[in-house]
C-alpha positions in Angstrom: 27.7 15.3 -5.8 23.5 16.0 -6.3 23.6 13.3 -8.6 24.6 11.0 -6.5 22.7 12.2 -3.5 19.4 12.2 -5.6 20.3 8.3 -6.5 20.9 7.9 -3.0 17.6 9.3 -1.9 15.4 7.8 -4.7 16.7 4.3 -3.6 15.9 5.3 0.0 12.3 6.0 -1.7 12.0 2.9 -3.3 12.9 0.4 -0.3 10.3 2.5 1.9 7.6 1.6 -0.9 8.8 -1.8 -0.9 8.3 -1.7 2.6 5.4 0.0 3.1 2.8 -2.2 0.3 4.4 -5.5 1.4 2.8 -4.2 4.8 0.3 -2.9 3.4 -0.6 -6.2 1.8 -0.4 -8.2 5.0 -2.6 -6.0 6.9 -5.5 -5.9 4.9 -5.0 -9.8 5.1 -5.4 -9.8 8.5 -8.1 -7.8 9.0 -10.1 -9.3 5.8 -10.3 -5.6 3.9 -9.0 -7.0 0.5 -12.0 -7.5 -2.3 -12.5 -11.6 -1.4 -13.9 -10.0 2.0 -17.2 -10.1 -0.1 -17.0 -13.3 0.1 -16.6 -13.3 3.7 -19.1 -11.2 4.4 -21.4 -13.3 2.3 -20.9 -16.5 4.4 -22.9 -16.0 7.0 -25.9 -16.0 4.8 -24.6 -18.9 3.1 -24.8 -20.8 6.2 -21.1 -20.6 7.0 -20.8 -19.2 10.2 -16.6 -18.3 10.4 -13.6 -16.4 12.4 -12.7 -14.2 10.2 -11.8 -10.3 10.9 -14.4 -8.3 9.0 -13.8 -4.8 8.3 -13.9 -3.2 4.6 -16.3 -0.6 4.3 -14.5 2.0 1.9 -11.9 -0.1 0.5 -7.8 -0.2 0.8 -7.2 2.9 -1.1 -9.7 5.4 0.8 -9.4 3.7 4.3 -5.2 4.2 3.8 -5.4 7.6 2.3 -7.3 8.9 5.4 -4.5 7.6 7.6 -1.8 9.1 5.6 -3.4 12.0 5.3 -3.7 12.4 9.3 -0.2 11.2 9.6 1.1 13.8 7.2 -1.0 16.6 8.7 0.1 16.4 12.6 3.8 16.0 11.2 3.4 19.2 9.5 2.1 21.1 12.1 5.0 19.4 14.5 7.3 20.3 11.9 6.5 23.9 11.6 6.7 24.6 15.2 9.9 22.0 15.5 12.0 22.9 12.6 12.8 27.1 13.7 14.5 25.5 16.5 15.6 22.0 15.7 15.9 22.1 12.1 15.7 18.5 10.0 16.1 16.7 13.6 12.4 17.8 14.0 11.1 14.9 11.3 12.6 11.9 14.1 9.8 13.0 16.1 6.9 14.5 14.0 6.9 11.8 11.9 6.9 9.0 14.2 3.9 11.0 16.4 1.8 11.7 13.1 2.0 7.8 12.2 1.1 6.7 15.7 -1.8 9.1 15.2 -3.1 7.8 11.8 -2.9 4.2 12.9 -4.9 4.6 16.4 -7.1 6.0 14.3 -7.6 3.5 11.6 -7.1 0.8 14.6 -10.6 2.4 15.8 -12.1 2.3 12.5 -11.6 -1.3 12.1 -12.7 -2.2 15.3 -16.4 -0.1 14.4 -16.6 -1.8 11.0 -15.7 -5.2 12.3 -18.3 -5.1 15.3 -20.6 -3.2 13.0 -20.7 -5.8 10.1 -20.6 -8.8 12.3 -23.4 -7.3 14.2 -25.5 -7.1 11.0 -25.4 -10.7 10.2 -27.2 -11.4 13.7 -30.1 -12.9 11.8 -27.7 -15.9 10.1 -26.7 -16.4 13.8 -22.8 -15.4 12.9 -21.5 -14.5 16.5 -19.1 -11.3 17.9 -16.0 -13.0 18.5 -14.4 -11.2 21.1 -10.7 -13.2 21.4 -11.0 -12.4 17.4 -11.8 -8.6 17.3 -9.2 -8.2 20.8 -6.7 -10.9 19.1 -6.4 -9.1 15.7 -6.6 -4.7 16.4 -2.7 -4.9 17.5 -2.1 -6.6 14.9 -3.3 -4.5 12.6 -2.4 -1.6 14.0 1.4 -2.3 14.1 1.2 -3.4 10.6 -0.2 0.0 9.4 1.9 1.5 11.5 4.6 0.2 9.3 2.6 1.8 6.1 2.1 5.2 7.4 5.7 6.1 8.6 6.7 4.9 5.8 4.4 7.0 3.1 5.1 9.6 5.7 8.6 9.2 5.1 9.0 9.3 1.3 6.3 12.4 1.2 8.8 14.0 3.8 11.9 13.4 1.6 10.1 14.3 -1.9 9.0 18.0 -0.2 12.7 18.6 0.8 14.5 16.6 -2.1 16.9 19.6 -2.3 17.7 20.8 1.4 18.3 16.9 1.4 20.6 16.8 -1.6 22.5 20.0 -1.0 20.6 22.2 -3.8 18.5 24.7 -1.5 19.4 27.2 -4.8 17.4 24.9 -6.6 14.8 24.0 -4.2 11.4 25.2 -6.6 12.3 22.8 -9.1 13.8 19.9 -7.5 11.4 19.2 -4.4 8.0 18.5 -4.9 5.4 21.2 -5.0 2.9 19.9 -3.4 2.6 19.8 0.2 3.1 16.9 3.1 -0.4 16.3 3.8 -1.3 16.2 0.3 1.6 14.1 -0.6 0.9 11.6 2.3 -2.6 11.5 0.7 -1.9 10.6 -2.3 0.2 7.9 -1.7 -2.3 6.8 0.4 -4.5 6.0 -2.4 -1.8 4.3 -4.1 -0.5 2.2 -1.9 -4.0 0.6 -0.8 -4.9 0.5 -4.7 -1.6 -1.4 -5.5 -2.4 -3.2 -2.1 -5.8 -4.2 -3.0 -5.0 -5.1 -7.3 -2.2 -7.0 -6.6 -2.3 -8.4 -3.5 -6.0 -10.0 -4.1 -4.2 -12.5 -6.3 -2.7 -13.9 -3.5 -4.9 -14.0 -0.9 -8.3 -14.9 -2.5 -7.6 -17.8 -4.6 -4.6 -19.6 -2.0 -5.7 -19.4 1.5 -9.4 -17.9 2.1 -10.6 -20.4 -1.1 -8.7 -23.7 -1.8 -11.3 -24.7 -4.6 -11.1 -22.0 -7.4 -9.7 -23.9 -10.9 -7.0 -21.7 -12.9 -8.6 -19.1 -14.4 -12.3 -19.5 -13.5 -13.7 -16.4 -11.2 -15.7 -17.1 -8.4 -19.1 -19.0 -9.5 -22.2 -17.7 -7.9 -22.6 -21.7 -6.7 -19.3 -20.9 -4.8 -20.5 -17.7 -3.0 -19.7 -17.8 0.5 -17.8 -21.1 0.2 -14.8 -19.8 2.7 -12.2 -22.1 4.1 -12.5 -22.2 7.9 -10.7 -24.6 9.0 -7.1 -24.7 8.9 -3.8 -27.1 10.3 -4.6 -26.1 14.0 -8.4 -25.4 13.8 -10.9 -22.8 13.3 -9.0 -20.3 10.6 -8.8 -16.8 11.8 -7.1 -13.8 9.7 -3.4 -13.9 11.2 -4.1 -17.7 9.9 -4.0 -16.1 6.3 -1.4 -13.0 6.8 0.8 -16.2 7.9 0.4 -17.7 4.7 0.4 -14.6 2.8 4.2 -13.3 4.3 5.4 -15.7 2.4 5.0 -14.8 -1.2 1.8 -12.7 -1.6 2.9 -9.8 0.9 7.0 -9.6 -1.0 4.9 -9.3 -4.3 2.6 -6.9 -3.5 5.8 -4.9 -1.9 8.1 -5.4 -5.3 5.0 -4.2 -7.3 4.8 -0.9 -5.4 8.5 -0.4 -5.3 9.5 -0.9 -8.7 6.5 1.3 -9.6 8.2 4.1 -7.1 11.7 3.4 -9.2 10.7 3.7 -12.5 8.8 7.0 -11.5 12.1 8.3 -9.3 14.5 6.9 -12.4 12.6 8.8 -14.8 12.5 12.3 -13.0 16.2 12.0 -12.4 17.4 11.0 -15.2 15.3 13.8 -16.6 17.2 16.3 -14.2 20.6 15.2 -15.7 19.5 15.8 -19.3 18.0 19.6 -18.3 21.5 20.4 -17.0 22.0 19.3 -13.0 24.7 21.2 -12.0 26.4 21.1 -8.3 23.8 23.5 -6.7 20.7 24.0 -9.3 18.8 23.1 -12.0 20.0 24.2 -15.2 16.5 24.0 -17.4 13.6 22.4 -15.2 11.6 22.4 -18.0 13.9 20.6 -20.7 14.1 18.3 -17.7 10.1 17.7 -16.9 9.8 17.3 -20.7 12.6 14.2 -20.9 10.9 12.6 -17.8 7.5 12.7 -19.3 9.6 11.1 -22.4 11.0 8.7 -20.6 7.9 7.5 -18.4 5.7 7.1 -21.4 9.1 4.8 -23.1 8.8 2.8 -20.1 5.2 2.4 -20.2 5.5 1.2 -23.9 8.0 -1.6 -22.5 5.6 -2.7 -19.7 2.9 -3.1 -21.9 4.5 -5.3 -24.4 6.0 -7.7 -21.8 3.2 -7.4 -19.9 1.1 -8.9 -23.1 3.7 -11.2 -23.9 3.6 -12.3 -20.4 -0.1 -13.3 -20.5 0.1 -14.7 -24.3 2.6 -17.0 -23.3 0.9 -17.8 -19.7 -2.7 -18.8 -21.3 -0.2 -21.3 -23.7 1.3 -22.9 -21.2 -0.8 -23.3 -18.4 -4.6 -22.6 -20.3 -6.7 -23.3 -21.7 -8.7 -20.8 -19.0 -12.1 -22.5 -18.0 -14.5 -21.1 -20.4 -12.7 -20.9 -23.0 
């Protein structure tokens, strides 16, 4: 049955995003990309000299959209030499080798920006760490690893949604148009923006800063006021990704993949109201106007528990500081 194959594959989607912004999450954790690294970076001129991993320069969302983007290139072009002979088999490897690709890559990236930032806060006599930029570039590179296969992954299977699902007669209207690379690239961006929004929360004010009251941003008094010292020492990054595994990293993850289901639920339930029949799509365009219908319901509903959410949050646990 397509219908059931198209549930099948949209729940293959959504543990992949799960997956891959959990990781996501944990990475820029350890290598201290998230928006507190301003605070990081500040510290050194605060007279805190620390351990910590050092290298945003762009941000989550362009930094993981390059690395998708390579990833889904180099699979393409394996694919389209691969698949004449080897058919769907082709994607075990291209996929696999255009990850590996994008995360040397960004492994090499994070290693310039770290040495590069650390080197510029020479004059407040913050050191290059070697055993921290050696200790912490595996680590980060396995961990977007993780990411990019994954993105590369769910862009593979949304550009060939119907050879997957046993509809090639309806191919045009049940695959996505676009194409791998530009599929990988945009949810690049989305995954490091989700990354970066949500995953902030859980990182800034629990383990890099232990003295932030409910509610209150960071005071300028407070700038550069980083925890360095933990339970065996001088704090380093994997110090925080360890802390953040445990509830900030499954967040992030379930924020990203419910996100992906609600998208993938609308669109096929949209396909079963324009007429999905065993090998085509009846009416694609009945069926793109009930999905738009039913992602715009669904946004309604998030909004209002969303502000009842907050409403009953600032009773319960507010006053905020300020107010």
């Amino acid at each position: 049955m397509p219908v059931i194959s198209l549930f099948a594959w949209m729940l293959v989607i959504v543990s992949l995003a799960f997956i891959a912004c959990m990781f996501e999450d944990l990475e820029s954790d350890i290598g201290s990309q998230s928006n507190p690294n301003s605070q990081i970076q500040l510290a050194p001129e605060m007279g805190y000299i620390h351990r910590y991993f050092n290298k945003a320069i762009s941000g989550e969302g362009l930094s993981y959209a390059l690395a998708c983007t390579i990833s889904g290139t180099i699979a393409l072009v394996l694919l389209l030499r691969l698949e004449p002979t080897s058919g769907p088999k082709a994607a075990l490897l291209a996929i696999p080798v255009g990850a590996a690709a994008g995360s040397i890559l960004y492994m090499i990236r994070a290693s310039v920006c770290h040495v590069g930032r650390e080197a510029g806060q020479k004059r407040f006599e913050q050191p290059i760490y070697l055993d921290v930029l050696y200790g912490h570039l595996v680590p980060i590179a396995t961990h977007n690893f993780i990411v990019v296969i994954c993105i590369t992954t769910i862009a593979y299977i949304q550009s060939n949604l119907a050879l997957l699902s046993g509809m090639e007669a309806s191919a045009a209207s049940v695959s996505n148009p676009f194409p791998l690379p530009l599929l990988c690239l945009i949810w690049g961006i989305t995954v490091g923006a989700i990354g970066s929004s949500t995953g902030d929360i859980h990182y800034g004010a629990e383990r890099a800063f232990q003295d932030k009251p409910f509610g209150e941003g960071r005071r300028v008094v407070y700038h550069g006021q980083i925890c360095r010292y933990g339970d065996c020492g001088v704090r380093t990054s994997k110090d925080v990704v360890a802390f953040c595994a445990k509830f900030g990293g499954p967040a992030t993850g379930l924020t990203f993949g419910l996100i992906v289901l609600f998208e993938n639920w609308r669109t096929v339930i949209g396909m079963m109201l324009g007429g999905l029949s065993e090998t085509e799509l009846v009416n694609p365009d009945i069926a793109a106007g009930y999905g738009i219908g039913i992602g715009i319901a669904v946004g309604i509903v998030l909004i209002v528990l969303n502000t009842w959410l907050v409403k009953w949050t600032r009773k319960k646990y507010g006053p905020f500081v300020g107010e």
